[in-house]
MARBA-3410 file (N, C-alpha, C, O; in Angstrom, 1 decimal):
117
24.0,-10.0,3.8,22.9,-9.1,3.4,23.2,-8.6,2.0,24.3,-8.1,1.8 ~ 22.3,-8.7,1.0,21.9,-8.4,-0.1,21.1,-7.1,-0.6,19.9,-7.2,-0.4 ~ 21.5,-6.4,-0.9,20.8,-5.2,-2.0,20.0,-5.6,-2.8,20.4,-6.7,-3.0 ~ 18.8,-5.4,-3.7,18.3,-5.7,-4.6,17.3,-4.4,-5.3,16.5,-3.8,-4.7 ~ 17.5,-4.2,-6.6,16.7,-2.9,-7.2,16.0,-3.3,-7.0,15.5,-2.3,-6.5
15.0,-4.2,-6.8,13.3,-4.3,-7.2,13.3,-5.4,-6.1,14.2,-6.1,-5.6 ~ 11.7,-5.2,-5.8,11.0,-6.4,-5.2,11.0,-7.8,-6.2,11.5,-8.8,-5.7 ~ 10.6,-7.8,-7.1,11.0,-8.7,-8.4,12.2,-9.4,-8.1,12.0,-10.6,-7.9 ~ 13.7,-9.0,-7.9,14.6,-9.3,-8.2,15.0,-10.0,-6.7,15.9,-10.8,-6.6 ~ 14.3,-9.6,-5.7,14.3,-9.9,-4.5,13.6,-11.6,-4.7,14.3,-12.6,-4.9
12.4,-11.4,-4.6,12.1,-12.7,-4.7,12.8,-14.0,-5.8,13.0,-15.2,-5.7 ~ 13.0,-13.0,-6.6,13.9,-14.1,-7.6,14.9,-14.7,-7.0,15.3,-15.9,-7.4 ~ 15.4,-14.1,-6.0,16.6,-14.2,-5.6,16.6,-15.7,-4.3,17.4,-16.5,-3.9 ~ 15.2,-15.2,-4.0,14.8,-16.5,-2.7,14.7,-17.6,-3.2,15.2,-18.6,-2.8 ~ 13.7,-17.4,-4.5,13.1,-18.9,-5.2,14.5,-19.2,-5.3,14.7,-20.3,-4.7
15.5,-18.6,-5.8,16.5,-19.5,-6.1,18.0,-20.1,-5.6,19.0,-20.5,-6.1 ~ 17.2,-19.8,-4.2,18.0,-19.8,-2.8,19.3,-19.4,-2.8,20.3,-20.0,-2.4 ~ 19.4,-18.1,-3.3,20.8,-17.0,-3.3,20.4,-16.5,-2.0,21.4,-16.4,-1.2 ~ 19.1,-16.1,-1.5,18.8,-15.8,-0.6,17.7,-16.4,1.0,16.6,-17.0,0.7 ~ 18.0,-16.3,1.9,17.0,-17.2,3.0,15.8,-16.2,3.0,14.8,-16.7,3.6
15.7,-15.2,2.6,14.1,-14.5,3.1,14.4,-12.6,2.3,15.4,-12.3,1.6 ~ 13.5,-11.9,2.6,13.3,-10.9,2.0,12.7,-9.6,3.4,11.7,-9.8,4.0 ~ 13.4,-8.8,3.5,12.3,-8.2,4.2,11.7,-6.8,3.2,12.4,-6.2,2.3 ~ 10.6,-6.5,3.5,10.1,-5.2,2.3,8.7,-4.8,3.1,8.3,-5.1,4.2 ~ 8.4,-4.4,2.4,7.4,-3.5,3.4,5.7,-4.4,3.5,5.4,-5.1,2.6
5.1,-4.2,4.3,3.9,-5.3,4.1,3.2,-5.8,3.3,2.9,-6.9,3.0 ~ 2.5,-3.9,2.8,1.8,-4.0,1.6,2.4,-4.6,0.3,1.7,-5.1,-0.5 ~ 3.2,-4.4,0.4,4.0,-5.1,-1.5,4.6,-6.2,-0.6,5.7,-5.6,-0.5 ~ 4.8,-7.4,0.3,5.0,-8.7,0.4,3.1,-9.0,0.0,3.0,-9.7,-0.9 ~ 2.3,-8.6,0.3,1.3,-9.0,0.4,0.4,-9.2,-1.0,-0.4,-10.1,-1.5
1.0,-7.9,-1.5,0.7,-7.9,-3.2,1.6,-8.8,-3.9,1.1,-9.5,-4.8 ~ 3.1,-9.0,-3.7,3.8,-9.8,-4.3,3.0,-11.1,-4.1,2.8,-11.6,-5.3 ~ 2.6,-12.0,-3.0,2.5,-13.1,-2.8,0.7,-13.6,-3.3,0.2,-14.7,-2.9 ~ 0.2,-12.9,-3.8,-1.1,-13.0,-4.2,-1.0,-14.0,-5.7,-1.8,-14.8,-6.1 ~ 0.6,-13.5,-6.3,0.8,-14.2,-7.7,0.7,-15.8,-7.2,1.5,-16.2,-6.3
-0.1,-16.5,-7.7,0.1,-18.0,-7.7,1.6,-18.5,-8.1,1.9,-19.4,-7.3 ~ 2.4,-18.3,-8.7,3.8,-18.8,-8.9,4.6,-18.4,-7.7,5.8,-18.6,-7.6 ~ 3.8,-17.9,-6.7,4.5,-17.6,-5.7,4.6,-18.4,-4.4,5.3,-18.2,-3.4 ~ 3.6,-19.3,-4.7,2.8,-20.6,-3.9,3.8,-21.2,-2.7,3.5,-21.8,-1.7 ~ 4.8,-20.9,-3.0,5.9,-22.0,-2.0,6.3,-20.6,-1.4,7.2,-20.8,-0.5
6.0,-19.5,-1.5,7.0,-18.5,-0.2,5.4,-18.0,0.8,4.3,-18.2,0.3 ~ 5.5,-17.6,1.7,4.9,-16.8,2.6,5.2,-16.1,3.5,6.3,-16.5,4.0 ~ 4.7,-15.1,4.1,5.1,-14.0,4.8,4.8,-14.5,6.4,3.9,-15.2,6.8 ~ 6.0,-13.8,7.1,6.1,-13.8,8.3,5.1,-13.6,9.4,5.3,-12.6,10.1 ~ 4.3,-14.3,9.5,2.8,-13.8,10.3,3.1,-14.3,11.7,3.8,-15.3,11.6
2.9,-14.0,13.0,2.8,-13.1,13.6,4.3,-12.0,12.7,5.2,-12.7,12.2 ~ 4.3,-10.7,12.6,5.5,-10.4,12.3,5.6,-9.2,13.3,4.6,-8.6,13.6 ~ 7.0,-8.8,13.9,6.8,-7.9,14.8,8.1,-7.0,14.1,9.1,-7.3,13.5 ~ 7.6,-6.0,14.4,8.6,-4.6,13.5,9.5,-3.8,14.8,9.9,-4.5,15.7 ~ 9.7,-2.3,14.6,10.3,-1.4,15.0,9.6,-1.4,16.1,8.5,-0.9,16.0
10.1,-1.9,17.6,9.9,-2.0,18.9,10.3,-0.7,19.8,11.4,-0.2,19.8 ~ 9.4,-0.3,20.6,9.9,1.4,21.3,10.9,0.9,22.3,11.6,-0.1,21.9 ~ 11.3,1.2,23.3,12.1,1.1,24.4,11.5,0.8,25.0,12.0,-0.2,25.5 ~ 10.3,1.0,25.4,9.4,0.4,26.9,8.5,-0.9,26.1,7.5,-1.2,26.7 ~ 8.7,-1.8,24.8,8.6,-3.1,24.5,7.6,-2.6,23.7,7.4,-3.2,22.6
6.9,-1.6,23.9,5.4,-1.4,22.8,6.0,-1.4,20.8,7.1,-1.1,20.4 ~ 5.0,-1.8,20.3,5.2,-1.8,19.1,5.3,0.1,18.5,4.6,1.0,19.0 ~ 6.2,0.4,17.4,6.3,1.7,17.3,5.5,1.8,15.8,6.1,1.2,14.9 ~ 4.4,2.5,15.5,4.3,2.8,14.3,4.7,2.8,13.1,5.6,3.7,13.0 ~ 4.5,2.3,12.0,5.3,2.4,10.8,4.1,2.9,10.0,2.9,2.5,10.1
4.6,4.0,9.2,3.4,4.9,8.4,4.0,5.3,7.0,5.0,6.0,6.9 ~ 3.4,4.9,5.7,4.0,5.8,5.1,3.4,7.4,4.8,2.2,7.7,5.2 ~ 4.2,8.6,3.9,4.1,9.7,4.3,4.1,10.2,2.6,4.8,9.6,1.8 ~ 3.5,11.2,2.4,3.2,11.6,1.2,3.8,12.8,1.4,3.7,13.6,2.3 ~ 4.8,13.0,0.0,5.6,14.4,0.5,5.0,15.5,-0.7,4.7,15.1,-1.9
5.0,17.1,-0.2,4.5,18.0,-0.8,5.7,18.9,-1.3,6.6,19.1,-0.5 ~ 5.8,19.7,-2.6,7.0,20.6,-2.1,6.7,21.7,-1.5,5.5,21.9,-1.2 ~ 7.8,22.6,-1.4,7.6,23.9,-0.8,6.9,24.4,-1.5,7.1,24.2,-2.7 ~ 5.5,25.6,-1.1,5.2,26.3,-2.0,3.5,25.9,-2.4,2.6,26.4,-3.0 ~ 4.0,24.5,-1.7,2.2,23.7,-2.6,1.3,23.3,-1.3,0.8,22.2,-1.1
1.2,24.1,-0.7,0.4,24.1,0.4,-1.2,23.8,-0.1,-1.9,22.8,0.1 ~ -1.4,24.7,-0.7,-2.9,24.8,-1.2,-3.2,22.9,-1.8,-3.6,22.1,-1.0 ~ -2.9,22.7,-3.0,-1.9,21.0,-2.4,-2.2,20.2,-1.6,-3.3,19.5,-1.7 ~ -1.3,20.1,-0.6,-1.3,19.9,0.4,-2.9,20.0,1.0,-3.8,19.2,0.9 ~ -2.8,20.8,1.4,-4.1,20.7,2.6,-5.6,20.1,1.9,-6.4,19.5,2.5
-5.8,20.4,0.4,-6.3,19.9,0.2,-6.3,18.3,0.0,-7.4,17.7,0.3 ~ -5.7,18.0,-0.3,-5.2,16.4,0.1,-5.7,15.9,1.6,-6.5,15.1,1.9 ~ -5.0,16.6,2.3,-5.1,16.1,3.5,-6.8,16.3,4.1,-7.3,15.4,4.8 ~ -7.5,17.4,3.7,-8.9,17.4,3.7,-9.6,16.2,3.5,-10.3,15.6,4.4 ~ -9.3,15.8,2.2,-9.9,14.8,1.4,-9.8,13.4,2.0,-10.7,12.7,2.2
-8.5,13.1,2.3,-8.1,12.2,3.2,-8.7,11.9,4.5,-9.0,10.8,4.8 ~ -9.0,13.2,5.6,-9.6,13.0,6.7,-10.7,12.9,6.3,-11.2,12.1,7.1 ~ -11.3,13.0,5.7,-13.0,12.8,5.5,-12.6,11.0,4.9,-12.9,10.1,5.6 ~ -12.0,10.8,3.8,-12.2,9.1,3.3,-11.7,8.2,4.9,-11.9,7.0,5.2 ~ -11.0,9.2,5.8,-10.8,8.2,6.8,-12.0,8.1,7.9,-12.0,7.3,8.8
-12.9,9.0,7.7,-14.4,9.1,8.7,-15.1,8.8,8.6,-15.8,8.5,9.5 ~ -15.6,8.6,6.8,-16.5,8.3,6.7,-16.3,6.7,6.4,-17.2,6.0,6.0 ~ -15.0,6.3,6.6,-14.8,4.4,6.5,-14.3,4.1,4.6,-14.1,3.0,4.2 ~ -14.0,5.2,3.8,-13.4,4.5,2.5,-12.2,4.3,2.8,-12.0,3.1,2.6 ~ -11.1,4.9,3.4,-9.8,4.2,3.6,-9.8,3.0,4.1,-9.1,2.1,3.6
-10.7,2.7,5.2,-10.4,1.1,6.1,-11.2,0.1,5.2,-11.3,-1.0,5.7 ~ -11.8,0.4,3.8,-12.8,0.1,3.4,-11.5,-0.9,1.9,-11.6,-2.1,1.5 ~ -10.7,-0.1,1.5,-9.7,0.0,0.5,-8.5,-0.8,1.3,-8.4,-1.9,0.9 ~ -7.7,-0.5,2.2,-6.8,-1.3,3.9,-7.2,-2.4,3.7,-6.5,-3.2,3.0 ~ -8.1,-2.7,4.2,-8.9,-3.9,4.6,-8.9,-5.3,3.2,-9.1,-6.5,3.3
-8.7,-4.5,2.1,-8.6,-5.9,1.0,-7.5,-5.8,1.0,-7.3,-6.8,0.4 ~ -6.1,-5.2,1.3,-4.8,-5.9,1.6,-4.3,-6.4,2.5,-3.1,-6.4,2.3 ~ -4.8,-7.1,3.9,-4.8,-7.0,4.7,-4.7,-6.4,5.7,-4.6,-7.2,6.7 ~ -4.7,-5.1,6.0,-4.1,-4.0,7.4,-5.6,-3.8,8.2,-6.8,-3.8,7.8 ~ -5.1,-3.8,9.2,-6.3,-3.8,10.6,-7.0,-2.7,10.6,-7.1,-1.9,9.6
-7.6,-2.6,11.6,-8.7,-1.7,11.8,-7.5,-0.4,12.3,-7.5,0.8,12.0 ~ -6.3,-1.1,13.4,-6.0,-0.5,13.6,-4.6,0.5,13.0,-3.8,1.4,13.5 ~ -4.8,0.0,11.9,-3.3,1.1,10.6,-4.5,2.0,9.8,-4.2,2.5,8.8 ~ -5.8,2.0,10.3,-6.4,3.0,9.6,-7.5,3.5,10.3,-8.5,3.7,9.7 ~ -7.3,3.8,11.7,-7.3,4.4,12.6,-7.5,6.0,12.3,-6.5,6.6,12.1
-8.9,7.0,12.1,-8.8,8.4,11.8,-8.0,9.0,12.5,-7.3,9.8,11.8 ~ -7.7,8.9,14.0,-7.6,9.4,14.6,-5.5,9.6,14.7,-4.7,10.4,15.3 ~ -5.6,8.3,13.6,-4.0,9.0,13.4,-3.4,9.9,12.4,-3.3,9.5,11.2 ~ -3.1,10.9,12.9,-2.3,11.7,12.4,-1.3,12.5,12.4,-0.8,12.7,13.5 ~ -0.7,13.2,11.2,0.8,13.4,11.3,1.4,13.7,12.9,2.3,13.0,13.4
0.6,14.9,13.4,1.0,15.3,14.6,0.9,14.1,15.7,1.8,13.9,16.5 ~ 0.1,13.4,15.6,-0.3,12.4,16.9,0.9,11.2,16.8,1.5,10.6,17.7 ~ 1.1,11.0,15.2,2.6,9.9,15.0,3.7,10.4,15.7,4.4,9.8,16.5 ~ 4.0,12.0,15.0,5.2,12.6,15.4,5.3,12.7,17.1,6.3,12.5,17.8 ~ 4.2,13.2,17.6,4.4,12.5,18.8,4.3,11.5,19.8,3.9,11.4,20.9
4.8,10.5,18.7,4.9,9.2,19.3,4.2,8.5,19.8,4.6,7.7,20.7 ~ 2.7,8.7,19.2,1.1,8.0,20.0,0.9,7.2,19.1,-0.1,6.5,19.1
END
C-alpha cells in the first residue's frame, strides 16, 4: 500500500505499473478518467463500498464544514441547498458525473444519514 499527495501522482503511479489500482473517491476517478490520455485505465464498475453488518450498502456523503459561530452561514447554505435539491438543480448537476437518482435523493439529510437511513 502506497500514499500518494495527489490524485495526479496516483495515477502516474498506475500508468507506470509502481502500482496495480488506485482507490479515491468516485467523483474525481470519474473526472480524472474523462482525460483521453487516460484511455487504457477504467473504473471499477459494478463497485461496492462500505458494507453495514446486515450486508446493505452504507452511505458515503461528503459534508461541508462550518465554524463555530457561523450559523447564520450555515443555515443559509443549507436553505439554499434544500430547495436546489427539490426543485431537481442538484440531481440535474449529479447526473453529468455520473451519481444516481439515488446519491441525490432530497430526502437525505444530515439527520436521516446520521441515523443510519
Amino acid at each position: 500500500m502506497m500514499l500518494f499527495p495527489s490524485g495526479s501522482e496516483t495515477i502516474s503511479a498506475v500508468l507506470a505499473g509502481r502500482a496495480d489500482g488506485s482507490v479515491m473517491s468516485a467523483p474525481t476517478a470519474m473526472m480524472m478518467l474523462k482525460d483521453p490520455k487516460l484511455a487504457d485505465l477504467e473504473r471499477a464498475a459494478p463497485f461496492t463500498g462500505v458494507m453495514r453488518a446486515d450486508g446493505t450498502p452504507d452511505a458515503m456523503a461528503t459534508a461541508i464544514a462550518f465554524r463555530p459561530g457561523d450559523e447564520e452561514l450555515r443555515d443559509a447554505y443549507n436553505a439554499r441547498l434544500a430547495e436546489m435539491k427539490t426543485d431537481g438543480t442538484v440531481a440535474e448537476i449529479m447526473t453529468r458525473y455520473g451519481f444516481s437518482e439515488d446519491d441525490t435523493a432530497p430526502e437525505r439529510t444530515t439527520a436521516s444519514m446520521c441515523a443510519g437511513e
